[in-house]
Each structure stands twice: as C-alpha cells, then as structure tokens.
C-alpha positions, -999 to +999 in steps of 0.1 A: +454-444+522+486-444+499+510-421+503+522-399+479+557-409+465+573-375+478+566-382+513+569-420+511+601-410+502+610-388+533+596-415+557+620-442+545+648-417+547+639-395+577+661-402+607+636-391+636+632-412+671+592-415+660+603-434+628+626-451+642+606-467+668+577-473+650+600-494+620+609-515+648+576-520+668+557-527+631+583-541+612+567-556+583+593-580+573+592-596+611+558-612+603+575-639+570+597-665+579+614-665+549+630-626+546+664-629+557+684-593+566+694-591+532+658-581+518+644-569+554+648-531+546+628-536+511+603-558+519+597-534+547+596-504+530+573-521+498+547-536+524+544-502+546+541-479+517+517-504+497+532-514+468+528-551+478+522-580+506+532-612+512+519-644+493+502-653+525+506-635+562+539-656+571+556-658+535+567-631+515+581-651+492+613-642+485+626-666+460+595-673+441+593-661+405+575-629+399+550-624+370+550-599+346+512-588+354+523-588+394+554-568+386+532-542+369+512-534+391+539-534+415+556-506+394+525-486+394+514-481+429+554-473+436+554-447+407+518-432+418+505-437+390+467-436+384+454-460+353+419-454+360+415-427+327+444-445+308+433-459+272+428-498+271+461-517+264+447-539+235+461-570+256+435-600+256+455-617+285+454-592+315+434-599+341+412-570+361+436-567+389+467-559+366+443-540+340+447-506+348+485-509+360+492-521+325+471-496+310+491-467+325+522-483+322+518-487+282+505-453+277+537-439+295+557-462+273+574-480+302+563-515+289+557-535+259+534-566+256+550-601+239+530-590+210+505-560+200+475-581+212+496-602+244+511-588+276+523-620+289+511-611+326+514-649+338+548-652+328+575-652+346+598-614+345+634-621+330+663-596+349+670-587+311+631-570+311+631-560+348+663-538+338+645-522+311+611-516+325+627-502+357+655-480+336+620-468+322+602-466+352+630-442+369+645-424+340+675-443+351+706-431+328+745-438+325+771-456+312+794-478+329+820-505+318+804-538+316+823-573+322+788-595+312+790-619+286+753-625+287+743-588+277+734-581+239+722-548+226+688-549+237+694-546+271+728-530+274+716-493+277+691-504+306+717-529+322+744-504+320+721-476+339+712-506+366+748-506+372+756-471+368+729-463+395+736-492+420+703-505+418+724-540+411+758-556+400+751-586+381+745-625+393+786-632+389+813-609+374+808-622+337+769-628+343+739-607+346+713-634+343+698-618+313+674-641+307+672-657+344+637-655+357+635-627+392+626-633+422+603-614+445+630-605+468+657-595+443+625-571+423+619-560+461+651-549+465+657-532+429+624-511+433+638-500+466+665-490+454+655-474+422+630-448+450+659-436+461+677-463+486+706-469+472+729-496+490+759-509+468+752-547+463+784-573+465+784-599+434+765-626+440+786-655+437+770-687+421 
C-alpha cells in the first residue's frame, strides 16, 4: 500500500538505526546497473515510496528520455493525488494507464495538453515543461538572478523558482536546456528534491 506523502516524507528524512539499516539491506537503486551515486538517493527514494520502477529489473534507465504521459503519472502518485472522481481531460491521445494521472493533474491546473483535444503523452518532456509542471506541482515560488540565455518569458517564473529552491542549477552557467529533452534520472532527482530533499546541485558542465 502507498504511503501517504506526510509520512513518506518522515521516512526519507528520519535518522533512526531501523531506517538506516533497512536503506542499506533493500536498497532499491543496488538492483540497475546503470544508477551511478549521483541519482542513488532518488531512484531509491521514488522506487520504495512507489512513484516509479525501473524499465526492466536491472535498468532504471537513467539517461533515457521521459514521456510526458509517464512523467504524469509520476507526479501524481508523488503528490497523492487520487484521479479516480476527476472529470475526463478531453485528450484523445492518453492511454488508460496515464488517464486518471492526467485527469487530476488538469483539473488541479498543474498541466496543459499540446492543444485542447492533445496531451502529447508519448512525447518526450522538455526541462522548459518539467520546470513548470513541477513549479506547479509544489507551489514552488521565488526569484533569483538568472545567467541563461536560453530562458524566455514563458518559463522564467518556473525556472527562476527551480533555482531559487535548489531543485536544479541549469545544464551550464549560460544554459538551462530549455528545450533539451529530460532524462529519467535528472526528473528522478528533481521530484526528490521538490518532496523536500534538497541537495545543492554543481553546474553540469557540457
């Protein structure tokens, strides 16, 4: 059974001997070969408290391309939110899995489809979207100086909270990869940090 957000949060930040073996005796993460330390913590914490698994039982799949109908649902189960009594989207390209994520997330005005009648939930998620679906998600607010070139006015309210909150930094020091597609691991480690698990992240160089 799920746990409520709430406690889901005290478990990941609880410092008791019982947690602390029990991370390291069922460490999610151990099972892929492909999460390295910098995405351990997340994937961890996503897999245990059941907002997501791996691709298959030995890959995570950390630098594949997230979709936009996986990413939804994603958002849901981390927010708690229950789309079963949520109106109908109006989107003709959801499929059932993603249906009532989407649902809930539109009625709670945390995302937008393409168009009124498309979602888009096989493409791929843009770190220009992801910053304003999770700004959205977790009420996330502030202003902060900005150094991206790549920003325009859509985005710069949403980008500048992602900053201000130190969910992440940018891809460079003059880029946020606005319109780069995400990957699994980097939307791993944004959700993380958005519940609450905030660990500065150094400028990816590239």
């Amino acid at each position: 059974m799920k746990l409520s957000k709430s406690y889901r949060m005290f478990i990941a930040t609880a410092a008791t001997a019982v947690l602390v073996t029990s991370a390291v005796s069922s460490s999610a993460a151990n099972s892929f070969t492909d999460v390295s330390d910098r995405y351990k913590e997340a994937v961890d914490y996503l897999v245990e408290q059941e907002i997501t698994n791996g691709l298959t039982d030995t890959t995570f799949g950390v630098i594949a391309q997230i979709k936009r109908g996986d990413a939804a649902i994603m958002i849901a189960r981390a927010l708690d939110l229950d789309g079963s009594t949520a109106p109908e989207s109006g989107f003709t390209d959801v499929p059932e899995r993603a249906r009532e994520s989407i649902n809930v997330l539109k009625q709670q005005g945390i995302i937008n489809g393409k168009t009124d009648v498309k979602f888009g939930a096989g493409d791929t998620l843009t770190r220009g979207e992801m910053a304003i679906i999770l700004s959205r998600a977790y009420a996330l607010s502030g202003s902060s100086t900005l150094s991206f070139t790549d920003v325009g006015d859509r985005y710069l309210d949403a980008v500048q909270a992602m900053v201000y909150n130190g969910i992440t930094q940018g891809k460079t020091e003059t880029q946020f990869g606005t319109q780069q597609e995400i990957m699994r691991g980097e939307f791993a480690l944004f959700i993380y940090r958005a519940e609450g698990n905030v660990t500065p992240e150094v400028i990816e160089v590239s």
